[in-house]
Structures are given as C-alpha cells and as structure tokens.
N, C-alpha and C positions, 0 to 999 in steps of 0.2 A: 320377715324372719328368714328371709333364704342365703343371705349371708353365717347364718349357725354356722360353727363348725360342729365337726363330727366328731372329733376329738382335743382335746386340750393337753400341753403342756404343764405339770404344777411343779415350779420349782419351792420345795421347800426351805422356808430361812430360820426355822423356830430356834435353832439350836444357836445358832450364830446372831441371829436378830435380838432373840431371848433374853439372851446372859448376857448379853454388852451391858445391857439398862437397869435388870434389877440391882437393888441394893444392897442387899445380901449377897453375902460369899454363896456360891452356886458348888456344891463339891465336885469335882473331876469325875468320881465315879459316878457321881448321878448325869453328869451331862454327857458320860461315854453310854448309860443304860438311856439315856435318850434316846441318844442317835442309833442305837441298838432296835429299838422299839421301832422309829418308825421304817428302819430297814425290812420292818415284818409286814408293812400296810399296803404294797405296792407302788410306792411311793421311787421315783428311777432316778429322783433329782432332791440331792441334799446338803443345801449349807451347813456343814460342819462346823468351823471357825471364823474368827479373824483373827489375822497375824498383822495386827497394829502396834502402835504406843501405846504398852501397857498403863503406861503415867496416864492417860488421857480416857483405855478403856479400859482400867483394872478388872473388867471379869473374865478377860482373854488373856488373862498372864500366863494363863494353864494348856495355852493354844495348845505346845507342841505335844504335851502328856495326854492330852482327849485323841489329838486324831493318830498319836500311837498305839491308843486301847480300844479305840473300837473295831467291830468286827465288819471288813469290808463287804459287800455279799456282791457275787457275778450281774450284772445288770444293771448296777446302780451309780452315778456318777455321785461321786461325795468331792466337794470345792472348799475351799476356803475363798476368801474375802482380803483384798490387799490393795494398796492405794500406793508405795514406794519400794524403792528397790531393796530393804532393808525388808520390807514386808514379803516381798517374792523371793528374796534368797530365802527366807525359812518356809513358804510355800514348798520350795522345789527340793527341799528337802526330804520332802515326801513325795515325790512325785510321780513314784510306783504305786501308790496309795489311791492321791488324788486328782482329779483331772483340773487343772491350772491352766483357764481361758484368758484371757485380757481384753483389757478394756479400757476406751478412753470416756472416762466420769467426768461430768461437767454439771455444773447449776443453771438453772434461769435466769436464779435470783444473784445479782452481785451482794445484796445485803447477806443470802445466806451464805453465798462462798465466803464473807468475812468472818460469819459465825463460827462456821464450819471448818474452816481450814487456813484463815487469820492470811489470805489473798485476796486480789482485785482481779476478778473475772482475766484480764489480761494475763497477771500472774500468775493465775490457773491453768490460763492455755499454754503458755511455758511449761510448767510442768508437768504438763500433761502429754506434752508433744516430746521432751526429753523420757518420759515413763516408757510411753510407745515406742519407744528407740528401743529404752532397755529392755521392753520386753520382746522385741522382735531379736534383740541381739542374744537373749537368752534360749532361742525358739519356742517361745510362747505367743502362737496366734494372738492377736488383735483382732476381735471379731465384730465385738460391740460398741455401741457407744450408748451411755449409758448418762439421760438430764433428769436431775433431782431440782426437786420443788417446780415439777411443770406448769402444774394447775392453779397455782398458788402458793403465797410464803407468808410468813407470821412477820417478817422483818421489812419486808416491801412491798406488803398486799397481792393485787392481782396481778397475775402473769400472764402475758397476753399468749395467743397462737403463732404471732408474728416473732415474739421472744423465743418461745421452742425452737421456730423455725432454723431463728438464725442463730441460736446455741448447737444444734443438731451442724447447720453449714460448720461452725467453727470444727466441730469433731471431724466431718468430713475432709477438709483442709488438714488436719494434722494425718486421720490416716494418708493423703495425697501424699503428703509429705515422707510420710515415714515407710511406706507400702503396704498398710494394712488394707486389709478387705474385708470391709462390715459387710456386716451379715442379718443385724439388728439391731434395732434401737430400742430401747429401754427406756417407758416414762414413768416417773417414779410421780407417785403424790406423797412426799417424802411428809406434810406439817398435816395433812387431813383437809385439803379447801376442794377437792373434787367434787361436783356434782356430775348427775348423768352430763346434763349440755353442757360443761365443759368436756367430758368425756366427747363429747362427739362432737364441740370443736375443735376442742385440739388434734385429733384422730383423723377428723377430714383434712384439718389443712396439711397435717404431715402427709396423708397420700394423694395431695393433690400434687405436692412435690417428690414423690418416691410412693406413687401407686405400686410397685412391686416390693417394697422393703417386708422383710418380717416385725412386728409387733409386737411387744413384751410391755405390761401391765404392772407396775407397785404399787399396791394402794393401801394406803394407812384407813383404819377406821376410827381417827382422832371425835368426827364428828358423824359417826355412825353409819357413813355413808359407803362405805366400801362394799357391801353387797349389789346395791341397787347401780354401782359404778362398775362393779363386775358382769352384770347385768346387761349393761350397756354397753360393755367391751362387747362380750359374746355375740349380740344382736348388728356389731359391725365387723364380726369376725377374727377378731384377736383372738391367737391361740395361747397365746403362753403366759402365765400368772405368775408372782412369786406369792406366798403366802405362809402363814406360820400357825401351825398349830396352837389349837387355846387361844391364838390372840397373842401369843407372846410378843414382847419387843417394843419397838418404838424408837423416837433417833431422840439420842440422847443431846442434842445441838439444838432441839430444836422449841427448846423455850415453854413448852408446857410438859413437866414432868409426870403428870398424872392423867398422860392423856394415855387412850387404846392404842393398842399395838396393830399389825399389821392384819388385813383379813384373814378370818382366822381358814385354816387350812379346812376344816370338817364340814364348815358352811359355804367354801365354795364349790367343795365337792357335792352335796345336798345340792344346792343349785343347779349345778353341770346336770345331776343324774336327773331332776325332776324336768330339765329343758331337753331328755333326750342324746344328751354328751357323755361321750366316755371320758372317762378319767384313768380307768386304769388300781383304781386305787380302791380298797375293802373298807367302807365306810364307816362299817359298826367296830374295825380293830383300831383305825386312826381315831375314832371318838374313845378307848380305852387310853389311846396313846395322849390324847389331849388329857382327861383322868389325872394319867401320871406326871403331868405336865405341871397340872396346878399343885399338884400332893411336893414336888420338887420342890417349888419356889416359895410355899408356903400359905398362898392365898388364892383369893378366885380369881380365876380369868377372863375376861370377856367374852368368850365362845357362851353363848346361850344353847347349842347343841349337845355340847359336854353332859348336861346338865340335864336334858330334857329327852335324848337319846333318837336314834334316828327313825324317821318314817317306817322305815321298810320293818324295822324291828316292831315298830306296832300291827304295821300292815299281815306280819307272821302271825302274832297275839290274834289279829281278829279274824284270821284263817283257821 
C-alpha cells in the first residue's frame, strides 16, 4: 500500500458525459444549474460541454448557450470536449471562459475506431496528426494523449498490453512530429471490460516503458466494475480519475445502450476518503448534487450513494 497517493486529481465529466446519451431533451437551464451545483462541491475540474456533430450527438446542440449561462467560480477549470477543428473554433470561442487543452485521442480497438469515427486506425493517425498541427497552430497546448477501449472492446474483444503500448508509441510519433509535449496519458475503459488484473496489466506495462509519465484513469462501470478498478489504480498510484456524478453517461458508440455510465463521482470520492486520500471535495454537497442529477433526467441513476447517503453523515447521527 505504499504506492497510495496522498491526494487525487477528480476530473468531472457528468455534464458533458451525461447529456450526450440520455434520450430526452436535457433543458439548457437545468444542465447550466448543474454545472452550477457542482461548482459548490469543491470539485476544480469540470466537463462542461462537447462541441461536436450535433447530427450525431443531439444533446449538445445547446453547447454554446450552457457554457454562456453558467457561472464560472475563481479556482475552477471548466473544458469542453472536441475532436476537429470545426469543434475547437467554437471551443475558443470561449476561451476567456474555458481552459481548452488538446489532445491526441486514439483507440486500441481498430473495430472501435470503425464504430466510432467510420476510420481504419491508420486513418485516425492521419487525423490525428493533422488535428495536432491545428491545434498547436491555434496555441492550444497538446499535452495528452488520450487511448479509448484500452482494456477491452465489445467489437474485437480483448485488448492486449502490447496493443496499448503501441497505440500510446503511435501518439508519441505524431506529438514528434508536430512538437507536442505530453504530459499524460489517458486510459479510458471506454465499453466496461476492466478488471483489477487488467488494471495492473496494463499499468505496469505502460510504466515499464515511461516509468515517469503521468497517469489518468476512465473507467466506465458498464459491468459493475469501476470501483474495485479504481481501487486498483489507487494501490499502484494513479492520481487522476475522470468521473461523473450519479453515474451519469456512457458512450453512445458503443453498442450496449442500457449500459452504466462512468464511475460515479460520490463513490469515488467515499473511496478516496475511507483509503486516507484527499479529494478536496465536500461529499455530503456532491451527494445533493448527484440528488439533482437524477431529478434532471428523470429516473434513477446508478450511484448507490445518492440514495443511501454518506458514512460520515451517519457516523455524525451516532455521535
């Protein structure tokens, strides 16, 4: 256990993760009193948007009118979400606003890049290596690189360690290319196939080849498993999480429409706090915020914490 850290990174996605998927119109002003709400939890990192193809994710048609109504608060970085250059001109729009990082996004899985983005892994690294251009030319750091479906894919099964590896070299090569200077990698379990031991496969083999990189965690809880896989991050040192309040979200490409959305934000902070970790973040106001979360969309959400209220709040009761 000496690998703990001492504190953690929670990037929140609820907002932007959230709305892409549900089915119902999501109203503007309930998804501005969102991101309103969890601006009050101490929460310093928050996906606001995507500024995509509305055709493709109608519940971000409303990008630009949410992240002009909400209330920015000093401390807190609020992002949008973007994949082409059509998507980063209306990022930068705002971008007194918002803090607009970049990133080279890549799959494991070639069956998902087909799902996903109707490319052949090659075609991806093309566009990916012209995106880097444009976002370096726009002055928008390239910091990340960022592989979805690490763990596993619903379209090609299992993902090996050796695939990460050499999807992770591919990113490297284009920042070469382009002058970017990563900073972090990003391993998303974008379909829900993580287990701990893959957690701590794939983990080791990326630091046997970049022992010094920083570490960033996306874990879907498609198949329940995202706690016990955050779990397992913690225990080999990764600081930084994204996560979504309630459970909200899930990737709409990715072929089970009824599956959980991303770990939910309340349960990984309970985690962090019973392991000793800061978080930084007021756990009984982000469990009101999850609350509101579900009351938004209309049904229940997978956060079991919502629901059942946190420790500390009983541990006050039996004091």
């Amino acid at each position: 256990m000496s690998d703990l850290p001492r504190h953690v990174e929670i990037h929140e996605e609820g907002p932007r993760e959230g709305f892409q998927i549900e089915p119902g119109p999501i109203a503007t002003a309930d998804k501005i009193k969102l991101i309103d709400a969890l601006s009050e939890t101490g929460l310093k990192h928050i996906q606001v948007c995507s500024f995509v193809n509305t055709r493709l994710v109608p519940g971000w048609a409303d990008a630009e009118a949410v992240v002009a109504g909400f209330t920015a608060r000093p401390g807190i970085e609020y992002t949008p979400l973007f994949f082409n250059g059509n998507g980063l001109e209306r990022a930068l729009a705002f971008k007194d606003k918002l803090t607009i990082n970049g990133a080279i996004s890549l799959t494991a899985s070639e069956g998902f890049t087909q799902k996903n983005l109707h490319r052949s892994h090659a075609e991806n690294l093309e566009a990916m290596r012209k995106h880097a251009l444009l976002q370096a030319s726009k002055g928008v750091p390239v910091t990340r690189i960022g592989v979805m479906a690490a763990f596993g894919c619903n379209y090609q099964g299992d993902i090996t360690p050796a695939q990460v590896i050499g999807t992770l070299k591919d990113g490297l090569a284009i920042a070469a290319e382009t002058g970017a200077k990563i900073e972090l990698f990003s391993l998303a379990d974008t379909m829900g196939w993580a287990t701990p031991a893959r957690i701590e496969r794939v983990i080791g083999a990326v630091r046997n080849h970049w022992p010094d990189m920083k570490l960033s965690l996306h874990l879907h809880d498609t198949r329940g498993m995202a706690v016990a896989n955050a779990h397992a991050g913690l225990k080999l040192g990764v600081t930084r999480y994204d996560s979504t309040v309630g459970g909200l979200g899930g990737c709409p490409f990715a072929g089970q429409p009824k599956a959980a959305g991303n770990i939910c934000t309340e349960e990984l902070v309970l985690l962090c706090e019973e392991m000793g970790i800061q978080t930084g973040v007021d756990l009984d106001k982000l469990i009101e915020v999850g609350r509101l979360a579900e009351e938004i969309v209309g049904h229940q959400l997978p956060s079991e914490l919502i629901h059942a209220g946190s420790l500390d709040a009983f541990r006050r009761k039996a004091a």
